[in-house]
FITIPA-97951 format. One line per 8 residues: number of its first residue (from 1); for each residue x, y, z of C-alpha. Coordinates in steps of 0.1 Angstrom, whole numbers. Layout:
REM FITIPA-97951
NUM> X:Y:Z | ...
***
This chain:
REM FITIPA-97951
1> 0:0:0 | 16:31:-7 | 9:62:14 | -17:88:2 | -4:122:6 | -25:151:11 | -29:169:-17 | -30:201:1
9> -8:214:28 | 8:243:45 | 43:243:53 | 45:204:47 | 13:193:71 | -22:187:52 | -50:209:54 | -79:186:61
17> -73:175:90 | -60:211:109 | -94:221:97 | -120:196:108 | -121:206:148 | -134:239:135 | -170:224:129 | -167:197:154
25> -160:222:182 | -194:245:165 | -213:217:160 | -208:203:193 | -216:237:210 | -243:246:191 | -259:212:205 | -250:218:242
33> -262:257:237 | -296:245:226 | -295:219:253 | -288:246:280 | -315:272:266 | -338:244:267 | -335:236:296 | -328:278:316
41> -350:293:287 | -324:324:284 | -319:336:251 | -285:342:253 | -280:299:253 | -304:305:220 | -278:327:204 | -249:310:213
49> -267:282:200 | -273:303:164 | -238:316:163 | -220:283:169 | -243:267:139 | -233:297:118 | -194:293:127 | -197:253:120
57> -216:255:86 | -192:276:74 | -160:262:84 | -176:229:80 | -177:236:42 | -143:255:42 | -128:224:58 | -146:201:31
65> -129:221:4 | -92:202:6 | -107:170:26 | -125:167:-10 | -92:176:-31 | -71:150:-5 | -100:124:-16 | -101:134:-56
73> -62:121:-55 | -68:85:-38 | -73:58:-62 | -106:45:-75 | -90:7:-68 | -84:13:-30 | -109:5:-6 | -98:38:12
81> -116:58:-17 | -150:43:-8 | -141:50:33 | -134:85:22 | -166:86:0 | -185:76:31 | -167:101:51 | -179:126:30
89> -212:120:21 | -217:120:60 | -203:152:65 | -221:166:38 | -252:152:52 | -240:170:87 | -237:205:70 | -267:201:56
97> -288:190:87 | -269:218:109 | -278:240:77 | -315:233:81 | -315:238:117 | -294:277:113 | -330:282:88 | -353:271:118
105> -330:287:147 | -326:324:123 | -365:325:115 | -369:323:154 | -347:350:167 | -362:384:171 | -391:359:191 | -395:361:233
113> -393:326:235 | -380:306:206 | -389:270:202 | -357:249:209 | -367:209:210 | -363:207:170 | -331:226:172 | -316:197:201
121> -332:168:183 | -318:179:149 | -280:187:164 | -283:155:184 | -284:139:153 | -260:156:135 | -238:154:159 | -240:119:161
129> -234:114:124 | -206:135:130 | -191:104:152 | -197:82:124 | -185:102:98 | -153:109:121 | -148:72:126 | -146:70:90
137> -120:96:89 | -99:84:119 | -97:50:98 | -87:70:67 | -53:78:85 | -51:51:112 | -55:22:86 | -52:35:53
145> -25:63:60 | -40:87:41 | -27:124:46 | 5:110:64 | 43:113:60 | 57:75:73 | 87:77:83 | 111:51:55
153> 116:24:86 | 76:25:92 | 72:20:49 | 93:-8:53 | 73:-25:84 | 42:-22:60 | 59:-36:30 | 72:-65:54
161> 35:-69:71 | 22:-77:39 | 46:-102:28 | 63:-80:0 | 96:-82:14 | 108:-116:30 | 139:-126:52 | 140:-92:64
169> 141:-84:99 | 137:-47:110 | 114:-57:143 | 117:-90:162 | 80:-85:171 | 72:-90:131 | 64:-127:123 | 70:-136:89
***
């Protein structure tokens, strides 16, 4: 398996994965916000709530912007394409939920008392696709290496692992 680089990066590190605890961090709060209006009733919970979802849809689809180059450059063959096709059609599906709910939550603002059950029960479930989809991700890099450097001695551990080099022994812990 060879490694996937990123296909964008700053100063040598990829881009995707700096930028994804941007929405998760929003996206996250904007849940426990609605949670906490819901359950004190004062507003200012409500717009936190609003301004969160606002700060996670939008870096949410900045943040899909290289995750989706980094995924263009992966191999149709490679069973990490269809991960990171998953991956992303999750997260779309979490921009777009969290999107729905900044309509509700914006059309509710100037009232006394805005309604904030839909708003919990729609971030709960973004959020939790959010897990999923981050699962996804984690395995991208955990299993599949894509968007990491390995070091030459850790390239030659994989290529050993999977029987494409034999007789060599760079870790006694390696059976061949």
């Amino acid at each position: 398996m060879a490694t996937l680089y990123s296909k964008v990066k700053v100063l040598g590190r990829p881009v995707h994965p700096m930028m994804v605890g941007f929405p998760i961090a929003f996206f996250s709060s904007t849940l426990f916000a609605s949670i906490a209006y819901l359950a004190t009733g004062d507003r200012d919970w409500f717009r936190l709530a609003y301004l969160a979802n606002v700060a996670g849809v939008v870096t949410g689809l900045v943040a899909a912007v290289p995750g989706f180059l980094d995924w263009v450059g992966i191999p149709d063959h490679l069973k990490a394409k269809r991960i990171g096709f998953l991956h992303m059609a999750l997260n779309l599906v979490v921009v777009g939920l969290f999107t729905l709910n900044l309509g509700a939550q914006g059309a509710q603002l100037g009232l006394a008392q805005p309604m904030a059950l839909s708003g919990v029960l729609i971030s709960a479930l973004g959020v939790a696709l959010l897990l999923i989809a981050g699962a996804y991700g984690g395995s991208l890099v955990q299993r599949y290496h894509v968007g990491i450097d390995l070091t030459r001695e850790q390239e030659l551990i994989e290529h050993v692992q999977r029987g494409e080099i034999r007789g060599h022994h760079t870790d006694p812990l390696i059976q061949h």
